[in-house]
N, CA, C and O atoms as a GROMACS GRO file, in nm:
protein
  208
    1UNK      N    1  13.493  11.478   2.387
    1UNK     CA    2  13.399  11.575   2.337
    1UNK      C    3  13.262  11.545   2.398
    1UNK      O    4  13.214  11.432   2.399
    2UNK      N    5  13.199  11.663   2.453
    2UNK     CA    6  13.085  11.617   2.514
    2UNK      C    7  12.968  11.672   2.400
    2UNK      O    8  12.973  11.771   2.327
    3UNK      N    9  12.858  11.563   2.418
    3UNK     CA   10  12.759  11.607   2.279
    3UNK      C   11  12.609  11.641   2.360
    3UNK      O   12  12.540  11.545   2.392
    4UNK      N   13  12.583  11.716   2.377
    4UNK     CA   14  12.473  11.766   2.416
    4UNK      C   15  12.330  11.782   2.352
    4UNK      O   16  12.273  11.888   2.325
    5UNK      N   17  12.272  11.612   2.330
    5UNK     CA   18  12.172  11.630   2.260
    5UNK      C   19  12.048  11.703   2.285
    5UNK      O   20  11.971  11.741   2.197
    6UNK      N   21  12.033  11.720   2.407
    6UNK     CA   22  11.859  11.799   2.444
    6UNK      C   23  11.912  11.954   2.427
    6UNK      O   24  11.804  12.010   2.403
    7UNK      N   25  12.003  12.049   2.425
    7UNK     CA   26  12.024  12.153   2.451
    7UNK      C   27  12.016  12.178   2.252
    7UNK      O   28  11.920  12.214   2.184
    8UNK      N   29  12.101  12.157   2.224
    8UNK     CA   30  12.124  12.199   2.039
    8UNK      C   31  12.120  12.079   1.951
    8UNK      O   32  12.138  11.972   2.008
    9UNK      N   33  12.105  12.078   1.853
    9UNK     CA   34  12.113  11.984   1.740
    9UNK      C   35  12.207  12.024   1.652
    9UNK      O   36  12.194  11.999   1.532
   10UNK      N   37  12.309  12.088   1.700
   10UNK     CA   38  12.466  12.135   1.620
   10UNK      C   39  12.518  12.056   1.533
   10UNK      O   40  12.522  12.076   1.411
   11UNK      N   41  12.574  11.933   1.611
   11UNK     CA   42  12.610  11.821   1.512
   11UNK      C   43  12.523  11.750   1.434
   11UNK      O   44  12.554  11.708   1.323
   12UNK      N   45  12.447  11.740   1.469
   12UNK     CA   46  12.307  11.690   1.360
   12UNK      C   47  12.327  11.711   1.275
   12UNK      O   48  12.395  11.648   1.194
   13UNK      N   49  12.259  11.840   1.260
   13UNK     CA   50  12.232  11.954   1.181
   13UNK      C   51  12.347  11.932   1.075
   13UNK      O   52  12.331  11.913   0.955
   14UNK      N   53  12.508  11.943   1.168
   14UNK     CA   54  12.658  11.959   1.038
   14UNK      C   55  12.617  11.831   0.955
   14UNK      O   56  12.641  11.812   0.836
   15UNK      N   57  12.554  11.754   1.036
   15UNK     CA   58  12.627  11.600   0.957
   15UNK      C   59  12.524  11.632   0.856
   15UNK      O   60  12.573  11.625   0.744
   16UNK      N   61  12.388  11.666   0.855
   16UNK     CA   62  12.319  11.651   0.729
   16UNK      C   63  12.342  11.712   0.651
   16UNK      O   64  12.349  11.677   0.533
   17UNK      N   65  12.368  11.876   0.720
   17UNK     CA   66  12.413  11.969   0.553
   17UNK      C   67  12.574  11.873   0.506
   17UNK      O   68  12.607  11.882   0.388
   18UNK      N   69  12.652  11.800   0.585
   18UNK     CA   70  12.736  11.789   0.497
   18UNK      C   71  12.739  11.633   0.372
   18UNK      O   72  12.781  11.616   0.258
   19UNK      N   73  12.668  11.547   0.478
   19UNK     CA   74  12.609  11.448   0.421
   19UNK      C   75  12.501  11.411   0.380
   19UNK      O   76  12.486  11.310   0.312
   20UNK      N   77  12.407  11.490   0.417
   20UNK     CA   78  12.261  11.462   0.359
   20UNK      C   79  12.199  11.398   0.463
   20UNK      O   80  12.232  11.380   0.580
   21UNK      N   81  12.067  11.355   0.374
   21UNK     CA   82  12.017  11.229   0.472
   21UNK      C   83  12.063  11.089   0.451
   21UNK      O   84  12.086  11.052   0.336
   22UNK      N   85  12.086  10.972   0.597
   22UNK     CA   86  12.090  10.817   0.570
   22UNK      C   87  12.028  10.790   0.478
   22UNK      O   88  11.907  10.806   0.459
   23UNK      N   89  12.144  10.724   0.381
   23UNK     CA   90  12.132  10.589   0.284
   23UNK      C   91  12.027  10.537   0.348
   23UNK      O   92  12.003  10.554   0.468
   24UNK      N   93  11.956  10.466   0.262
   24UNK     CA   94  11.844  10.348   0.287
   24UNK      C   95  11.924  10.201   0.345
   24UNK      O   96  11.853  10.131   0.417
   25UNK      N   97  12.042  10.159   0.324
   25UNK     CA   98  12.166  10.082   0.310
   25UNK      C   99  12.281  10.102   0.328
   25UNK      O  100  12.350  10.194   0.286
   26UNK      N  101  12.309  10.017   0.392
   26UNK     CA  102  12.458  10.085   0.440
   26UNK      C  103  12.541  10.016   0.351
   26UNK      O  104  12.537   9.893   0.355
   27UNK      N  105  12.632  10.086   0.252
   27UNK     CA  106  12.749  10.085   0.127
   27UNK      C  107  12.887  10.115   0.233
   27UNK      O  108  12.903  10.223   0.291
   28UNK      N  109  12.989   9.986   0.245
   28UNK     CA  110  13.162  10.038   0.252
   28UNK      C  111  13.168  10.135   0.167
   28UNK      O  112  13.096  10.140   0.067
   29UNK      N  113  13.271  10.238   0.202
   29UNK     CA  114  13.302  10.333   0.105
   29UNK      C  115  13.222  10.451   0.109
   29UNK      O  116  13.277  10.561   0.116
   30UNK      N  117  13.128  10.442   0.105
   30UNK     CA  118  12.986  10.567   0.083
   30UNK      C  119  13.019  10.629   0.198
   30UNK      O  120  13.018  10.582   0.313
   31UNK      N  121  13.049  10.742   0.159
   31UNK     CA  122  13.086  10.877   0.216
   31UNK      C  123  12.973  10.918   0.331
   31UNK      O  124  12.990  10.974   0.439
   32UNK      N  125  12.893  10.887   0.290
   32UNK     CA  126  12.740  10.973   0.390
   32UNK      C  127  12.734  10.824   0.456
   32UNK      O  128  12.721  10.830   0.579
   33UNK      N  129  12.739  10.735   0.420
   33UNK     CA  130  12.710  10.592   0.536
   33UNK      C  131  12.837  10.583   0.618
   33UNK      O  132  12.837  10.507   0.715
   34UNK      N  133  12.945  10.652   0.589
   34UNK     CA  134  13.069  10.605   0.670
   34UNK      C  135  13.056  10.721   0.752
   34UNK      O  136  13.106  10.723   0.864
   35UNK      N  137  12.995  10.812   0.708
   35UNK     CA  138  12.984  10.916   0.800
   35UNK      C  139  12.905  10.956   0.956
   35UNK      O  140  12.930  11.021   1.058
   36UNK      N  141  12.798  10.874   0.898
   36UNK     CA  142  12.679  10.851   0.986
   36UNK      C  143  12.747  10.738   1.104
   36UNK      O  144  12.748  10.739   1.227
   37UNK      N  145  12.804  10.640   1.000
   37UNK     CA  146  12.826  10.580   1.125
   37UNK      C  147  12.966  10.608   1.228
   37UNK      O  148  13.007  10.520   1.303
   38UNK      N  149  13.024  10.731   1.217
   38UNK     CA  150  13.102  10.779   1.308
   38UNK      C  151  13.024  10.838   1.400
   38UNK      O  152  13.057  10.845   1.518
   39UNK      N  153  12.902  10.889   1.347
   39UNK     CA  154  12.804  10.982   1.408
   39UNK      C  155  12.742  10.906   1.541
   39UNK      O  156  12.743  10.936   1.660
   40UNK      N  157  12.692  10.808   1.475
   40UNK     CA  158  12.655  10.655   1.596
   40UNK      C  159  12.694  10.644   1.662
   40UNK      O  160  12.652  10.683   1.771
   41UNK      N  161  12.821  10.573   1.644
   41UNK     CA  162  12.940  10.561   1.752
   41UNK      C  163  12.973  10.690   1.858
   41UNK      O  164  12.942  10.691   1.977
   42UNK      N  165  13.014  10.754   1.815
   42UNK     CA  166  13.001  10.881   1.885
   42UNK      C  167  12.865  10.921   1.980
   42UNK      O  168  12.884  11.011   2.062
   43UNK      N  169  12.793  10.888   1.977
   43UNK     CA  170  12.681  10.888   2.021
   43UNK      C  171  12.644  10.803   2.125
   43UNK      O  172  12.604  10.834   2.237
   44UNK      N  173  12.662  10.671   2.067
   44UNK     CA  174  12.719  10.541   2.132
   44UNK      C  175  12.778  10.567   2.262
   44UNK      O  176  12.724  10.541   2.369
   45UNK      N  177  12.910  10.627   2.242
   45UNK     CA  178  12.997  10.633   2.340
   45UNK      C  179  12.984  10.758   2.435
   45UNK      O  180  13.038  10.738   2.544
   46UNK      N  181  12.940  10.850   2.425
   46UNK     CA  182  12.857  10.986   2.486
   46UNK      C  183  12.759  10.915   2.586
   46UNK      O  184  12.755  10.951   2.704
   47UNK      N  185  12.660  10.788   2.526
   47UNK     CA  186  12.590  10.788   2.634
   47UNK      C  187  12.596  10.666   2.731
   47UNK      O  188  12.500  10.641   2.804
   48UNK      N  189  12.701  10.597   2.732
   48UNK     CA  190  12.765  10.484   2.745
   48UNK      C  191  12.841  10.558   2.814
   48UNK      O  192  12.760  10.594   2.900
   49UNK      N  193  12.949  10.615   2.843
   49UNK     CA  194  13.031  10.687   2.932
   49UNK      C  195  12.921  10.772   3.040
   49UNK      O  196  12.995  10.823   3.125
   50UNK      N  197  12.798  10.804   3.067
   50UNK     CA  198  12.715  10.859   3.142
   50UNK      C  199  12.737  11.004   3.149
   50UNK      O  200  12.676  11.080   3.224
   51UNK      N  201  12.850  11.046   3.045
   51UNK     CA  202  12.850  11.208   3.053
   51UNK      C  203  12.756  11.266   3.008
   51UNK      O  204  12.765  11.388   3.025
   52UNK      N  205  12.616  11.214   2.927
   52UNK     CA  206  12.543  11.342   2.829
   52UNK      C  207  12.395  11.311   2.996
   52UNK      O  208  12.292  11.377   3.000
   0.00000   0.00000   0.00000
């Protein structure tokens, strides 16, 4: 999946309406912290692979 941060803020955008904003702390389990950090990673690896 290619993530195209300078063009849209698409995924952004999903992850907050669906999770909100980052915990102050990162909680195992916590739905919006486990979420975010797929978000990272993903991100991580987008610009680490030199595709974005």
């Amino acid at each position: 999946m290619k993530i195209d941060l300078d063009k849209d803020k698409v995924f952004f955008n999903w992850m907050v309406e669906t999770y909100g904003k980052r915990c102050k702390d990162f909680e195992v389990g916590c739905a919006c912290c486990e979420g975010w950090l797929l978000y990272d990673k993903l991100i991580q690896e987008e610009f680490a692979s030199g595709r974005n």
